[in-house]
Residue frames as a rotation matrix with the C-alpha (Angstrom) as fourth column:
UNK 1
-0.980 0.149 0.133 11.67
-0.082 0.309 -0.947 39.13
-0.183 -0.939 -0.291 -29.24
UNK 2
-0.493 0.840 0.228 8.13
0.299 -0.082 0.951 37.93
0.817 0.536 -0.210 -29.08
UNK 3
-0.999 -0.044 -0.005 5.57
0.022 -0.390 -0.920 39.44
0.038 -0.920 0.391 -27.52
UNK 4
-0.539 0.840 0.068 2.07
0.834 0.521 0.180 38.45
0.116 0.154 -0.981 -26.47
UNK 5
-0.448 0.686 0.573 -1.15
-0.410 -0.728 0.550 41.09
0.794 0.012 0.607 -26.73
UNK 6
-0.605 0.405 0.686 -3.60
-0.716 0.100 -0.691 40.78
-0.349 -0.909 0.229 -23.38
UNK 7
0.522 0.763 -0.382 -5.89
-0.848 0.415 -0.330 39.29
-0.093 0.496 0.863 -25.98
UNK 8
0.300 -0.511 -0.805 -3.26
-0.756 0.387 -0.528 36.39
0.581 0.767 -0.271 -26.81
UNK 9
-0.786 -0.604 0.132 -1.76
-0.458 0.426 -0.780 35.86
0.415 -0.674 -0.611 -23.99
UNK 10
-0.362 0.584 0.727 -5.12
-0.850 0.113 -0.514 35.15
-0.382 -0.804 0.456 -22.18
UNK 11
0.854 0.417 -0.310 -6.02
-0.511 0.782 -0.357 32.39
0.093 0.463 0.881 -25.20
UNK 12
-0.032 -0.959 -0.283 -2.66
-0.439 0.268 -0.858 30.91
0.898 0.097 -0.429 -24.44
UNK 13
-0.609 0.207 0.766 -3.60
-0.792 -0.094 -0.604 30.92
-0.053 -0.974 0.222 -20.77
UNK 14
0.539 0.836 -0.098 -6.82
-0.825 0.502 -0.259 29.10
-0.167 0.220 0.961 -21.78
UNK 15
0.647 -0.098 -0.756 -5.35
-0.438 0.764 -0.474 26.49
0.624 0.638 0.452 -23.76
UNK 16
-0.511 -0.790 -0.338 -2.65
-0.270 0.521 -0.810 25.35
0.816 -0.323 -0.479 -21.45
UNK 17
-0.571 0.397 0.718 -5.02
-0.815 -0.175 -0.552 25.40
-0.093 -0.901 0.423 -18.64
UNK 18
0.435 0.838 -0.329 -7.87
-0.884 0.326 -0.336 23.56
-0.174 0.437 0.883 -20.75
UNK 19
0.204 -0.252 -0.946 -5.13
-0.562 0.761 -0.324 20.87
0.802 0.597 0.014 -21.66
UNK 20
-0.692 -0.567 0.447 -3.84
-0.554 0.021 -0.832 20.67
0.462 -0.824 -0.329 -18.00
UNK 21
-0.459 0.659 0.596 -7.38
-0.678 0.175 -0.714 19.66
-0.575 -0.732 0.366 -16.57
UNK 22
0.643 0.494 -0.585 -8.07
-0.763 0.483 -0.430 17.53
0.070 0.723 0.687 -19.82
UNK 23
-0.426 -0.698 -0.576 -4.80
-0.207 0.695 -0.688 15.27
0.881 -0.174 -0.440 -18.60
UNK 24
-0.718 -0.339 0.609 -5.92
-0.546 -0.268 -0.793 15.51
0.432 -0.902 0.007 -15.57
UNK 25
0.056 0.882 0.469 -9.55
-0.978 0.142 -0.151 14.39
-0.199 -0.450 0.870 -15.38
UNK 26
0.770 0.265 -0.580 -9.12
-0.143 0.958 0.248 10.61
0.622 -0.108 0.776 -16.65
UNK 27
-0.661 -0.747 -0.069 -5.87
0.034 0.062 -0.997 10.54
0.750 -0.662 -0.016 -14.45
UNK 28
-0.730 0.451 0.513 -8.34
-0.671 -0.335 -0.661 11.81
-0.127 -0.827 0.547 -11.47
UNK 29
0.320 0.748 -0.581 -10.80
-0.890 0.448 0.086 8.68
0.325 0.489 0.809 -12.71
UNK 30
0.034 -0.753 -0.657 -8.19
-0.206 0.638 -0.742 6.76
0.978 0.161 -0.133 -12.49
UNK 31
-0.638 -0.606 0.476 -7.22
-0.206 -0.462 -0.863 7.65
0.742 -0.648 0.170 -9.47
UNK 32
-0.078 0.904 0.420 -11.13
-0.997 -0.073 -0.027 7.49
0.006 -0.420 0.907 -7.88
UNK 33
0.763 0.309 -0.568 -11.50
-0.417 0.906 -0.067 3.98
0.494 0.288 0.820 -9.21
UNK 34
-0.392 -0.301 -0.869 -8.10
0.566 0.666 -0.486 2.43
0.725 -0.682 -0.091 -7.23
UNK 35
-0.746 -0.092 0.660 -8.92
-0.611 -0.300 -0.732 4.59
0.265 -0.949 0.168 -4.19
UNK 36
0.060 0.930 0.363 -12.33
-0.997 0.035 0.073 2.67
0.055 -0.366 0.929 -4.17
UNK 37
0.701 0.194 -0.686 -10.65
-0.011 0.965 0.262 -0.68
0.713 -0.176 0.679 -4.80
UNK 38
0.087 -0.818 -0.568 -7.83
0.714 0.449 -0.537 -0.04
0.695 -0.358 0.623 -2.23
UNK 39
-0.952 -0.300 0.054 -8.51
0.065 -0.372 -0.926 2.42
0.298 -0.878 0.373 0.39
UNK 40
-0.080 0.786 0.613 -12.33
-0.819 -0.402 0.409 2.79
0.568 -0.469 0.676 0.83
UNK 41
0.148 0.094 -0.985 -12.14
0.284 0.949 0.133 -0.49
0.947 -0.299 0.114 2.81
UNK 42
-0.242 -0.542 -0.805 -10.33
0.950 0.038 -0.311 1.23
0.200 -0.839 0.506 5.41
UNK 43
-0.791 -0.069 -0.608 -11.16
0.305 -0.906 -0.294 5.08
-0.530 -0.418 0.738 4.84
UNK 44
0.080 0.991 0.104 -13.94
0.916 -0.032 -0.401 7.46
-0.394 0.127 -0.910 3.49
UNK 45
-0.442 -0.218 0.870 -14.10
0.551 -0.832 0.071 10.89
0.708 0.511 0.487 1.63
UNK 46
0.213 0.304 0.928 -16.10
-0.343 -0.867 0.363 12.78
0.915 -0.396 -0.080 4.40
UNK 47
0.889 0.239 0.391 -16.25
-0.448 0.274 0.851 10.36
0.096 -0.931 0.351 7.67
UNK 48
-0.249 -0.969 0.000 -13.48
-0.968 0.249 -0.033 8.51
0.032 -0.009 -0.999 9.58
UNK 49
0.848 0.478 -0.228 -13.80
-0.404 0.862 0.305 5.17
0.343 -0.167 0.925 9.74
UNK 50
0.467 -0.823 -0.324 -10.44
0.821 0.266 0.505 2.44
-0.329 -0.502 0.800 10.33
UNK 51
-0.533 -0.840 0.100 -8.63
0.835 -0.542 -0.095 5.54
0.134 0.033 0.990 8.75
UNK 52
-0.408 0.371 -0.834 -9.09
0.343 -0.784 -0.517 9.00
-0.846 -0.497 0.193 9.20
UNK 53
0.750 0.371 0.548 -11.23
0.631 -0.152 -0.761 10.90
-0.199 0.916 -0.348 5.94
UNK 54
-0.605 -0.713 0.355 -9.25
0.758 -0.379 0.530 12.16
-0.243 0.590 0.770 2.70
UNK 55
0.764 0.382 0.520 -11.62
0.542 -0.817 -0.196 15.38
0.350 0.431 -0.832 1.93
UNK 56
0.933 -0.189 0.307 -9.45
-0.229 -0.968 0.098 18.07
0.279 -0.162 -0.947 2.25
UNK 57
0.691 -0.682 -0.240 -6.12
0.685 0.511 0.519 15.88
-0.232 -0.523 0.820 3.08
UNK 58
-0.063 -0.511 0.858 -3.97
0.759 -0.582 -0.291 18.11
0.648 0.633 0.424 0.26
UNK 59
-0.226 -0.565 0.793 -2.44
-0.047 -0.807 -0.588 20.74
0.973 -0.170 0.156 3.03
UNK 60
0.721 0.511 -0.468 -3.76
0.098 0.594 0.799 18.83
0.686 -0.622 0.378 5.93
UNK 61
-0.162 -0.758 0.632 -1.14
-0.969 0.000 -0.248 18.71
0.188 -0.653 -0.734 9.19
UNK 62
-0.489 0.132 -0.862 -0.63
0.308 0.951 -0.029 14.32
0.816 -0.279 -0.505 9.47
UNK 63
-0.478 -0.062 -0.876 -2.75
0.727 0.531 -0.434 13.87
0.492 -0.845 -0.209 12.71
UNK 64
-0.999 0.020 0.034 -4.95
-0.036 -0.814 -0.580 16.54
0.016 -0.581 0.814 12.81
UNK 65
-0.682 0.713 -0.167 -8.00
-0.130 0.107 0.986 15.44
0.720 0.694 0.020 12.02
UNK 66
-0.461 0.284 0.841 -10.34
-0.861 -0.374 -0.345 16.07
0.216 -0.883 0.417 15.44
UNK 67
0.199 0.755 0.625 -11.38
-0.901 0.391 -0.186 12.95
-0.384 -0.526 0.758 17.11
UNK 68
0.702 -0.267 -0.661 -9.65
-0.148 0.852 -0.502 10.39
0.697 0.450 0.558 14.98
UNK 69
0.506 -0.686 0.523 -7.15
-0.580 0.178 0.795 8.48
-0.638 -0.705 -0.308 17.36
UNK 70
0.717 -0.673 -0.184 -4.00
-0.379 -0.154 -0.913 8.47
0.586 0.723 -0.365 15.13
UNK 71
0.539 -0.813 -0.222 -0.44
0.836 0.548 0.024 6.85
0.102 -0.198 0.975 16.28
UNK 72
0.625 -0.558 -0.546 1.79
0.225 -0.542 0.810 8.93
-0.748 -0.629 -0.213 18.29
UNK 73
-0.316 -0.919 0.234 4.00
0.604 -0.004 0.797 8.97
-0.732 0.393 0.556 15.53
UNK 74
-0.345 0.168 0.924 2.03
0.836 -0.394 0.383 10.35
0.428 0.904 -0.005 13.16
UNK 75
0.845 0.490 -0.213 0.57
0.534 -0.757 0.378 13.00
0.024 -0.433 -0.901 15.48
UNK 76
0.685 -0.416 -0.598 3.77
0.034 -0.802 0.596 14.53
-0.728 -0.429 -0.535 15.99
UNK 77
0.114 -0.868 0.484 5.68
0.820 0.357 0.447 13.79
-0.561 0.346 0.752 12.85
UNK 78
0.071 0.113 -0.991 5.00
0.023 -0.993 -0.112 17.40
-0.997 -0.015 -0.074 11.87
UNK 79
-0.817 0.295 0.496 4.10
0.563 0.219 0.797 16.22
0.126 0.930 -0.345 7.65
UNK 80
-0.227 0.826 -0.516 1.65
-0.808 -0.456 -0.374 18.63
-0.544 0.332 0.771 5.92
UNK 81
0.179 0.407 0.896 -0.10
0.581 0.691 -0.430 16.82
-0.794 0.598 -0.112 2.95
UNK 82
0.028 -0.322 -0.946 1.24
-0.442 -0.853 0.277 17.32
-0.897 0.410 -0.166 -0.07
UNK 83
0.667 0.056 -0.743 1.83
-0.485 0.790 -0.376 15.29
0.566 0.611 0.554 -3.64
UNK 84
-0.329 -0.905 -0.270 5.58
-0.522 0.413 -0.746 14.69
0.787 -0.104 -0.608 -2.61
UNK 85
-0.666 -0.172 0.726 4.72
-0.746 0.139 -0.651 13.93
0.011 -0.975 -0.221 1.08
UNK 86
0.559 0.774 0.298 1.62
-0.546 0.614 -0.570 11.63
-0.624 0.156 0.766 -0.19
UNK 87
0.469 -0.282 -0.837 4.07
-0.553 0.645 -0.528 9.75
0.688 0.710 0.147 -2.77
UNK 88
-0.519 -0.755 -0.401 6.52
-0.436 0.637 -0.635 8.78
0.736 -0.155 -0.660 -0.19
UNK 89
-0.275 0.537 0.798 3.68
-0.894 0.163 -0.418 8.15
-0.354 -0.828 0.435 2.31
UNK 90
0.655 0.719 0.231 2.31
-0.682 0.695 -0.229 5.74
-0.326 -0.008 0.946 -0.30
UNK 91
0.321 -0.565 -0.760 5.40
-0.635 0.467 -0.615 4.51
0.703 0.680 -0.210 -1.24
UNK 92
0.060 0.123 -0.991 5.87
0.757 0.641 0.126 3.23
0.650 -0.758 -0.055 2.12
UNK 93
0.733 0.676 0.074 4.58
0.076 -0.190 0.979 4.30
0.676 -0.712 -0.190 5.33
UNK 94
0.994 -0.040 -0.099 6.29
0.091 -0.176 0.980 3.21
-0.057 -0.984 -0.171 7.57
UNK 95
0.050 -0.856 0.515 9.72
0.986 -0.040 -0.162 3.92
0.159 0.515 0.842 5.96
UNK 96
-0.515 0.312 0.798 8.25
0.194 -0.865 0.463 7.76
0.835 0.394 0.385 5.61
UNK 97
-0.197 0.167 0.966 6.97
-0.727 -0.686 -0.029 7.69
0.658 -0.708 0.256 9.56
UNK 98
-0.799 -0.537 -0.270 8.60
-0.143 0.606 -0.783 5.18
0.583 -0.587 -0.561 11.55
UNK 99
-0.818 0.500 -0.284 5.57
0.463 0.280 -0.841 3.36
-0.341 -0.819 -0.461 14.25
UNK 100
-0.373 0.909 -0.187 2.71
-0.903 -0.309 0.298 4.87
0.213 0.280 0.936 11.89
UNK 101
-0.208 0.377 0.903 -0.42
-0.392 0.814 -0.430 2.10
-0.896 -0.443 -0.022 12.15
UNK 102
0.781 0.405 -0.475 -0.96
-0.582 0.194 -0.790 1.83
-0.228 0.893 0.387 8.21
UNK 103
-0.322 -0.784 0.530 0.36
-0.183 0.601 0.778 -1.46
-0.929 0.153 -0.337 6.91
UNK 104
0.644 0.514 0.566 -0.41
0.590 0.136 -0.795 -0.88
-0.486 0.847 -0.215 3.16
UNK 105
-0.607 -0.779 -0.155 1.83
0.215 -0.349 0.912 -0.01
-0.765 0.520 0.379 -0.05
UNK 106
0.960 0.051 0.277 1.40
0.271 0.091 -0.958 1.24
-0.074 0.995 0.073 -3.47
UNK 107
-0.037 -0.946 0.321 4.56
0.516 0.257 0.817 0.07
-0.856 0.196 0.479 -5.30
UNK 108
-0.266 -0.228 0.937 3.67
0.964 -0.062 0.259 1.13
-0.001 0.972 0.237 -8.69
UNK 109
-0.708 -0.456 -0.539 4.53
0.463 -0.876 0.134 4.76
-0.534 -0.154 0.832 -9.24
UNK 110
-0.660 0.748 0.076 1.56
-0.372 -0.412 0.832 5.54
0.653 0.521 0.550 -12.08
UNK 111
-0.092 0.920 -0.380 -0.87
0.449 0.379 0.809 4.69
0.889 -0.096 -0.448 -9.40
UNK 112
-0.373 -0.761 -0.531 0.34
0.890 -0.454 0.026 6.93
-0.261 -0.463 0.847 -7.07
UNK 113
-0.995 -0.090 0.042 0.48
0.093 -0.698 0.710 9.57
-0.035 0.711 0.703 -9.36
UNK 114
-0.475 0.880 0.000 -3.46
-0.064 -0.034 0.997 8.90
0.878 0.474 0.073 -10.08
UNK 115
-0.148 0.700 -0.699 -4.09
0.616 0.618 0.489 8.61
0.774 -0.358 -0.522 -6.28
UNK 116
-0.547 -0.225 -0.806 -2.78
0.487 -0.869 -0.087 11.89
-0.681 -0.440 0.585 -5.45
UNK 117
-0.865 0.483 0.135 -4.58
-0.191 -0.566 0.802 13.45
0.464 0.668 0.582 -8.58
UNK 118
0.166 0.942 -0.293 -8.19
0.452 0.191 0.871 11.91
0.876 -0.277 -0.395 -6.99
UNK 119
0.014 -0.146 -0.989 -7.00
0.974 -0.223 0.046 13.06
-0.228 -0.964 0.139 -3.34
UNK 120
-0.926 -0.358 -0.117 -5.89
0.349 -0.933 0.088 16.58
-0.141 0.040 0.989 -4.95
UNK 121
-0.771 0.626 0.116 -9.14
-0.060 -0.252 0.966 16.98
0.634 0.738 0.232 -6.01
UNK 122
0.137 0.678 -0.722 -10.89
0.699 0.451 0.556 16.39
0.702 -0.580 -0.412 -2.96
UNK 123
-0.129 -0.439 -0.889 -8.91
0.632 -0.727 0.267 19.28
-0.764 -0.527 0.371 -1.22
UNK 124
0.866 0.250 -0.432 -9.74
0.140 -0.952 -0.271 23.40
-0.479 0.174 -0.860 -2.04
UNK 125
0.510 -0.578 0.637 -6.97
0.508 -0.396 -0.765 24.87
0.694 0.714 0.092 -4.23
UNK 126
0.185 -0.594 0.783 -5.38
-0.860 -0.483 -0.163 27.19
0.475 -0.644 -0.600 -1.57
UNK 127
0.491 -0.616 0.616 -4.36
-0.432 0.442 0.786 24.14
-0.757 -0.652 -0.049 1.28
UNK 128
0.890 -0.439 0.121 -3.09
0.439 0.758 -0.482 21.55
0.120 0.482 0.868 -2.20
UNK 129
0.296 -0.924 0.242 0.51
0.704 0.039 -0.709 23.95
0.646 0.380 0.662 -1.71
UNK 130
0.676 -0.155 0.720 0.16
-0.551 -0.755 0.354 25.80
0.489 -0.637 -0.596 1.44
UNK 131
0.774 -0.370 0.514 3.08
-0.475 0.196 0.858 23.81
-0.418 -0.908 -0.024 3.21
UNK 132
0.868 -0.462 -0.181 4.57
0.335 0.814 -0.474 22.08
0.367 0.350 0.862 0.46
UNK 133
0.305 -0.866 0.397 7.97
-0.265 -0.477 -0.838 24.01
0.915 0.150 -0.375 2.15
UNK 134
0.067 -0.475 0.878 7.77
-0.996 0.021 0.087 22.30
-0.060 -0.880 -0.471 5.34
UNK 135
0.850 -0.188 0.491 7.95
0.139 0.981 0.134 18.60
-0.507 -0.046 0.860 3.96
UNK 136
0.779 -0.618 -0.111 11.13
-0.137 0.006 -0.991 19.32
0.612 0.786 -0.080 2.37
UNK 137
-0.216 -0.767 0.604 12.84
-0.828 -0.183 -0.530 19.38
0.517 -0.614 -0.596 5.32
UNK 138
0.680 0.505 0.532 11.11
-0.680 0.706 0.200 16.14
-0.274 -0.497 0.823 6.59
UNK 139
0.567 -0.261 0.781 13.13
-0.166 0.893 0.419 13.22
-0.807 -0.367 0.463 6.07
């Protein structure tokens, strides 16, 4: 059996971490660059504007955002933000919450993927997986 020393294990730690956030950051580039050709028309990182702002979306209740005036559907469609619940959101909308008001797709799955990595990143570390256990049960 192997076994790791405190000393080891923590450079192990390190390195998988270090590689994790080294995939991650041009993915999160990625990710920044479509959000700015394909959602900042409509939304913003701190303010609402025709949508509601993405700071902090990643554990977010759909429709909670104070003072934005959201579609009945989405106000009550009880969705946290999550990746899973953001993929199928961008995979289609209104498939993923029937009478929402967004009429916009991303089809291609690696863009996605990079527009939840920029979005994850915009949201604290505790909310990115506080709920991810009530969108399973969501549709």
């Amino acid at each position: 059996m192997f076994t790791f020393t405190g000393a080891a294990l923590m450079a192990a730690l390190t390195l998988f971490v270090t590689a994790g956030a080294a995939h991650a950051e041009p993915q999160i580039a990625q990710g920044q660059r479509l959000w700015q050709q394909r959602c900042a028309e409509c939304h913003a990182v701190d303010s609402d504007q025709t949508g509601p702002r993405h700071r902090g979306v990643l554990g977010r209740r759909a429709g909670s955002v104070p003072g934005y005036d959201y579609s009945r559907a989405v106000r009550k469609s009880g969705v946290y933000w999550d990746a899973a619940s953001l993929d199928r959101w961008l995979t289609d909308p209104e498939k993923f919450i029937p009478g929402q008001n967004m009429d916009f797709k991303v089809r291609d799955k690696a863009e996605r993927v990079a527009l939840i990595a920029y979005l994850t990143s915009l949201s604290p570390a505790p909310a990115r997986n506080s709920h991810a256990a009530t969108n399973t049960q969501r549709r």
